[in-house]
C-alpha positions in Angstrom: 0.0 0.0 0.0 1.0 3.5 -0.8 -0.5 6.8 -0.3 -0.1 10.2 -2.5 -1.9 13.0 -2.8 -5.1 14.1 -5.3 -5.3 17.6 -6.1 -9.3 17.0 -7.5 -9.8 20.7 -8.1 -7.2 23.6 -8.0 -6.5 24.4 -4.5 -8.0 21.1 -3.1 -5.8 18.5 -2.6 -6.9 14.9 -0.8 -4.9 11.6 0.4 -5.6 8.2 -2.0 -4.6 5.2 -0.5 -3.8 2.4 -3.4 -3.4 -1.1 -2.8 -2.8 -4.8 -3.5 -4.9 -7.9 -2.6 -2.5 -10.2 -1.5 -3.8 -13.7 -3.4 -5.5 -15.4 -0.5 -8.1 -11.7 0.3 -10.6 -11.8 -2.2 -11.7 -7.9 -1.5 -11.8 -5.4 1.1 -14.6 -3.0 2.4 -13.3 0.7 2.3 -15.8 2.2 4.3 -14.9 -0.5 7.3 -11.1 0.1 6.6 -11.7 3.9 6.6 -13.5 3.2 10.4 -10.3 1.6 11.6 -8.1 4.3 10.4 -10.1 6.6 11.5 -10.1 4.8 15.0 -5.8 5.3 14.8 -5.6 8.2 13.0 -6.7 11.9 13.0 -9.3 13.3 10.9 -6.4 14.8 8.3 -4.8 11.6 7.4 -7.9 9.4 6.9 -8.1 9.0 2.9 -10.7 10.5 0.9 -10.3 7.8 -1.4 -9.1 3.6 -1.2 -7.9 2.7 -4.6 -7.4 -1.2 -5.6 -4.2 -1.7 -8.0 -4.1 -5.1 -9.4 0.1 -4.0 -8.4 1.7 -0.9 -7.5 4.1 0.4 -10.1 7.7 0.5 -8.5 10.9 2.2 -9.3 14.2 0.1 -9.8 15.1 1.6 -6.2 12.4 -0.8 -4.9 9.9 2.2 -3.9 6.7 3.4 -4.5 6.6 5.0 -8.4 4.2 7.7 -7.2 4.1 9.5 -11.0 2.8 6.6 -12.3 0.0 6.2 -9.8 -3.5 6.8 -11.2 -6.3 9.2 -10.4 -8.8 7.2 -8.1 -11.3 5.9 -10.4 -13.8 4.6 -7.6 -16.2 7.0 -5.8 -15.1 8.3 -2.2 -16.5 6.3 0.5 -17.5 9.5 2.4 -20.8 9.2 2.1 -21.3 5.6 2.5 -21.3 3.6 5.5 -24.2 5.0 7.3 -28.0 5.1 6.9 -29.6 8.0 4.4 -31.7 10.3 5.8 -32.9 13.2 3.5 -33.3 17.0 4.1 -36.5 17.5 5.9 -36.7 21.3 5.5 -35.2 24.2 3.1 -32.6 24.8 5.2 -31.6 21.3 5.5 -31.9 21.0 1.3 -29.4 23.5 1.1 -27.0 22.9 2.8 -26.6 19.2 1.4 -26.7 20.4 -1.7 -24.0 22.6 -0.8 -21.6 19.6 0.9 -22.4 16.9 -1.8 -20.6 19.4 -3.9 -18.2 19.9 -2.0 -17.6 16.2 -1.5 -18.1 15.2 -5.2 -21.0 12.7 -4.0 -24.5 12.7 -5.5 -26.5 12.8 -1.5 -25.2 13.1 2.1 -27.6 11.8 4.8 -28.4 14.7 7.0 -27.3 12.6 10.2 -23.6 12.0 8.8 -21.1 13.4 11.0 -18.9 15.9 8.5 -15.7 14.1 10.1 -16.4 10.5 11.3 -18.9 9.8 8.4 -17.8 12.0 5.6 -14.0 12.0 6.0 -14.6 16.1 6.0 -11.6 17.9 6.9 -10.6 22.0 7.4 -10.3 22.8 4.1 -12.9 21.2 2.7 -15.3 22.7 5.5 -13.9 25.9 4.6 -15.2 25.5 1.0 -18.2 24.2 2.3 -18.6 27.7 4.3 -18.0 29.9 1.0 -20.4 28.1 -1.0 -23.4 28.3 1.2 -22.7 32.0 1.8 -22.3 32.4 -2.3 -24.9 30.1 -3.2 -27.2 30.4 -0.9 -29.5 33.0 1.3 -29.1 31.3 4.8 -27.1 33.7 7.3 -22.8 33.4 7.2 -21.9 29.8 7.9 -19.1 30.0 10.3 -16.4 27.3 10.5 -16.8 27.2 14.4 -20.5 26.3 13.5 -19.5 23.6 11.6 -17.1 21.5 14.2 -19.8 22.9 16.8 -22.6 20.5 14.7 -21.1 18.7 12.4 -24.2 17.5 10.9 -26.6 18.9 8.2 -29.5 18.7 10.7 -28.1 20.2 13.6 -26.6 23.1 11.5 -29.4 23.9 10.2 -31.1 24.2 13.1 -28.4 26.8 14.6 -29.0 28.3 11.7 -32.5 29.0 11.9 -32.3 30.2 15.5 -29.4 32.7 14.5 -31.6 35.5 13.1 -29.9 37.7 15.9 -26.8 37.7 14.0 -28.4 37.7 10.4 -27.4 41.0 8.6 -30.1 43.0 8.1 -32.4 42.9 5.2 -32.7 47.1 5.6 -29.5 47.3 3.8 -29.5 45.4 0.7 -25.9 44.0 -0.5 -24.6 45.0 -4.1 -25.2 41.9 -6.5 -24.2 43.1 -9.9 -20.1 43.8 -9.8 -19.2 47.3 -11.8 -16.5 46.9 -13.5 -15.2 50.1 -15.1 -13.5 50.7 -18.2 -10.1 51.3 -19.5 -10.8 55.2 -19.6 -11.8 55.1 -16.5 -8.7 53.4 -14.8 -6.5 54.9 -16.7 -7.8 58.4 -15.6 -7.8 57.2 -12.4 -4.2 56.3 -12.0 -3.1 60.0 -13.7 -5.1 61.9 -11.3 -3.9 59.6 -8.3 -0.3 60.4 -9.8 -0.7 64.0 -10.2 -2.1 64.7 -6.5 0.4 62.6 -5.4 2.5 64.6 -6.7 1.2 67.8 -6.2 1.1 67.1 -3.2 4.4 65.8 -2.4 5.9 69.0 -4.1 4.0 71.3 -2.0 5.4 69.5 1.4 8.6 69.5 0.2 8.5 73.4 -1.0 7.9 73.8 2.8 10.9 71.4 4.0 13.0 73.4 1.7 12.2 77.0 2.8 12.3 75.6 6.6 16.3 74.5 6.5 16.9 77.6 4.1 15.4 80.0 7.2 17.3 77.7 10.1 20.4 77.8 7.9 20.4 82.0 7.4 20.9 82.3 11.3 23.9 83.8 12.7 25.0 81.2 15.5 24.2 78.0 16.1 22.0 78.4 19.3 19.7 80.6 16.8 20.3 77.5 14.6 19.3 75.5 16.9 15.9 77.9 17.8 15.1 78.0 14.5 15.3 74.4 14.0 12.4 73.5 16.9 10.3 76.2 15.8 10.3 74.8 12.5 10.0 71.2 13.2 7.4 71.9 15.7 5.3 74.1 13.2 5.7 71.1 10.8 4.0 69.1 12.9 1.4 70.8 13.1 0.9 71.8 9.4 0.8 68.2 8.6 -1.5 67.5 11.6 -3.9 70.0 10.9 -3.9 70.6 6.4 -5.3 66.8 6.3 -8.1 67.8 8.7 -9.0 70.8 7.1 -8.2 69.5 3.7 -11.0 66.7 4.5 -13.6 69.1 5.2 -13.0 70.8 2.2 -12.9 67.8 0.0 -15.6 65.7 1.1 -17.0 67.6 3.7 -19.2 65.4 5.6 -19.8 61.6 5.4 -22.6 60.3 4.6 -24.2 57.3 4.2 -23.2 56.5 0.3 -22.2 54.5 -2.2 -18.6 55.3 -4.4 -17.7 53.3 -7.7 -14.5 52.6 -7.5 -11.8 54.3 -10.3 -14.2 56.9 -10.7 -14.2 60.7 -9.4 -16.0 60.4 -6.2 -13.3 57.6 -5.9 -10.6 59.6 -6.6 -11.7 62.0 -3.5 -12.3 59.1 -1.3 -8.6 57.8 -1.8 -6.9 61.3 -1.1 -8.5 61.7 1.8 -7.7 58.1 2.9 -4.2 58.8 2.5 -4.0 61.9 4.7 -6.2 60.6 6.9 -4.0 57.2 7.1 -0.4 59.8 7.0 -1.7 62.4 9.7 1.0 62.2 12.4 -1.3 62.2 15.1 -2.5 58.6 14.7 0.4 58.0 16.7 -1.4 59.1 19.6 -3.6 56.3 19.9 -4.7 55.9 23.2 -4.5 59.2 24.2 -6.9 61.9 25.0 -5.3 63.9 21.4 -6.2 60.6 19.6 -10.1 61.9 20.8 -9.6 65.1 19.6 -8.7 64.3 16.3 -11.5 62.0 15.7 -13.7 64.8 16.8 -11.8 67.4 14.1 -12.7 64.7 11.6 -16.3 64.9 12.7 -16.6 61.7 14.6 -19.2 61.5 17.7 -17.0 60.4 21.2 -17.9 60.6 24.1 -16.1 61.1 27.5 -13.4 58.3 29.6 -13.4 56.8 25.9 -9.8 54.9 24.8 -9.2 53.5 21.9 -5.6 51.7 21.0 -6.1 51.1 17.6 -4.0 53.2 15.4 -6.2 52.0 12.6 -8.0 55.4 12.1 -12.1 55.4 10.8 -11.9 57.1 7.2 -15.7 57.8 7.7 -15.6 59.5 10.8 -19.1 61.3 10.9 -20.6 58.6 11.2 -18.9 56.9 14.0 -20.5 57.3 17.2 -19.1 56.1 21.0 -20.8 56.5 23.5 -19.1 57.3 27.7 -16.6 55.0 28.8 -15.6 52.7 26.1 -12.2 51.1 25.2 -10.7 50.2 21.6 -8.1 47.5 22.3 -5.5 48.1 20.1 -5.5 46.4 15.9 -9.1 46.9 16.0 -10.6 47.8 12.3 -13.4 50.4 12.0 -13.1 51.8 9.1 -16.7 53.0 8.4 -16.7 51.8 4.5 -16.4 48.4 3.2 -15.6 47.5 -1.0 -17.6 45.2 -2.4 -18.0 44.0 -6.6 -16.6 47.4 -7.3 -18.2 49.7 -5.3 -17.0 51.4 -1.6 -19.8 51.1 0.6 -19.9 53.9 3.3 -22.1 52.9 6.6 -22.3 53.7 10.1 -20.8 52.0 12.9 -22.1 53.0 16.3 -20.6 52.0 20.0 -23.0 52.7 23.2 -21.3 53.6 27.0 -19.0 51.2 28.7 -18.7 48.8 25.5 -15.5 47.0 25.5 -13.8 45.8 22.0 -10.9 43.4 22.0 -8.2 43.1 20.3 -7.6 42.0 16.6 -11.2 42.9 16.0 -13.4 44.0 13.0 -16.4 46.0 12.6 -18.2 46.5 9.5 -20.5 49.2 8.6 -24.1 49.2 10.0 -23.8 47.5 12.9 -24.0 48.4 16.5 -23.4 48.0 20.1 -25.3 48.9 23.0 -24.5 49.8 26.4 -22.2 47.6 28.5 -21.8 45.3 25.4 -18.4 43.5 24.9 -17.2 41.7 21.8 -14.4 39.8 22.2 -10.9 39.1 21.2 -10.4 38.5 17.0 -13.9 38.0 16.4 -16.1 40.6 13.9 -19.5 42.0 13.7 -20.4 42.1 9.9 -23.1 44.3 8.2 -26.1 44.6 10.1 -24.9 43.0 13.4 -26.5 44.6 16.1 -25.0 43.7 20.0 -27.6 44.0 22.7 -27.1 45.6 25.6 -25.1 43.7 28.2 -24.3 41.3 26.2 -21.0 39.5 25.1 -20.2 38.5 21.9 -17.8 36.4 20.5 -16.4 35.2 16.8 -16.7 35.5 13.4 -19.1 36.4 12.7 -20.2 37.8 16.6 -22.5 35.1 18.6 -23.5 35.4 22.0 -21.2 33.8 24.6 -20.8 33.8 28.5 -17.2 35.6 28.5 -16.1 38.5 30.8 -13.2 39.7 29.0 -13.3 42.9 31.3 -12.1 40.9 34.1 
């Protein structure tokens, strides 16, 4: 016996075990030989497929000729070996239609276990995951779901009592992708080039006269004098010309949608980049972090602290309420892009909420007083976070954490 890998689709690779008979075995049952590896083995190195060589080709080094191996010809035994039972609602019907094809398999019984029955593994769940929330108008499939009930009946029972942390249907998603044309990227790209630019010039017109007016001084303590007052005063030109240069560009956010490579885009990026370049993002966690989210027209409130350096483009409409803390690498951004368009959306954060660290927060969603979401998890579009409540995950579900204590 030998085992190699199958790469059935690009990026999906699964272990074939090929084998003899030796004369006196007349046959084998792959399902019960797959039950005793599984028994031995972890989940990953079970095969997806048993294949039967009448021999195995061999090198003159006495090994395994694994270039010469066929692609299995005989169906996976995932979905044998256990009783069928079929889909008794919607939900259930789509989601086995989503893992049979995934699994290549024509039915899965709704009772199979994804692991012990179906010889699912990570990567395959993972593609199970994306297709349901392509393919399908159930709310996200998570992969913690999935190991949490690995079966097509329990699943779809989580899913159908998770309309808490179903987006919400007041915000319809984008379906049709823009794509734009060659005139339009191209233009694009010249104006981002000529700003950039422009822009660049103009700072470095001010550098320029700066060392020329510390360098006409007569001694070096005047030198030296001259020197501070002009780094200091850059310092606050390039704190300050962003801010104001936001107002005047965009003025305030509202709730919108921007095709990408087009004007309005073009207006969106430069104030990204200032906004992303301002100097005083690296006072997060201070009390000046505040007040330049309130000079870019967010809503924040008092006691707030937030340790992300990751600064909300969309400011106006970002609203915190008393007494909440931003762990640090937290993403608010206030716009998402999707199929070609930026999406700009609210994001609002009630008194006392506490969010952890490596989080993300989409746009329309919320959390309400004395809320916590916790530690790399994500509230996506629509999420709303009662009031003392704790979420967790991604996307957020309701768990029984403290992760203020």
């Amino acid at each position: 016996a030998v085992v190699d890998t199958y790469e059935r689709e690009p990026g999906f690779t699964e272990l074939v075990a090929y084998y003899s008979l030796r004369k006196d075995t007349p046959g084998i049952d792959a399902v019960d030989l797959r039950k005793r590896l599984q028994s031995q083995l972890p989940s990953y190195m079970v095969p997806a497929y048993f294949e039967c060589l009448k021999a195995i080709p061999m090198l003159p080094s006495d090994k395994a000729d694994r270039k010469n191996l066929p692609p299995p010809s005989t169906p996976s035994p995932n979905a044998g070996g256990q009783e069928y039972v079929a889909p008794a609602n919607e939900t259930e019907e789509q989601l086995s239609l989503a893992l049979a094809q995934v699994l290549h398999v024509e039915k899965v019984s709704t009772r199979a276990n994804f692991f012990t029955d179906l010889g699912a593994n990570s990567l395959l769940l993972a593609h199970f995951c994306s297709l349901t929330r392509k393919n399908t108008d159930l709310p996200p499939l998570a992969m913690r779901d999935a190991y949490q009930n690995p079966t097509i009946e329990k699943l779809a029972g989580v899913l159908e009592n998770s309309s808490a942390a179903t987006p919400s249907t007041a915000y319809p998603e984008t379906m049709e992708v823009r794509l734009a044309s060659t005139r339009q990227f191209v233009t694009t790209g010249v104006l981002q080039a000529l700003i950039f630019l422009a822009y660049t010039y103009g700072l470095t017109v001010l550098a320029v006269a700066g060392y020329h007016w510390a360098a006409a001084a007569t001694d070096a303590i005047k030198v030296w004098e001259r020197s501070l007052i002009f780094t200091v005063a850059m310092f606050v030109a390039l704190s300050v010309i962003p801010i104001a240069l936001k107002w005047v560009i965009v003025g305030r956010w509202k709730e919108m949608e921007i095709p990408v490579w087009s004007l309005a885009y073009v207006r969106f990026w430069f104030v990204r980049v200032l906004i992303s370049s301002n100097p005083l993002r690296m006072f997060a966690g201070t009390p000046l972090f505040n007040v330049y989210l309130r000079a870019l027209g967010a809503k924040i409130g008092h006691d707030v602290a937030i340790f992300s350096t990751s600064v909300p483009l969309c400011s106006d409409l970002l609203t915190i309420g008393d007494g909440t803390v931003i762990r640090k690498d937290c993403v608010f951004k206030g716009y998402r892009a999707q199929r070609g368009i930026i999406q700009v959306g609210p994001v609002t954060l009630g008194k006392n909420v506490l969010v952890g660290e490596q989080t993300v927060i989409d746009i329309y969603t919320e959390m309400g007083d004395n809320s916590q979401l916790g530690h790399s998890s994500s509230l996506h579009r629509g999420q709303t976070v009662p009031p003392n409540e704790t979420w967790h995950g991604s996307p957020g579900r309701r768990c029984d954490s403290n992760y203020k204590s």
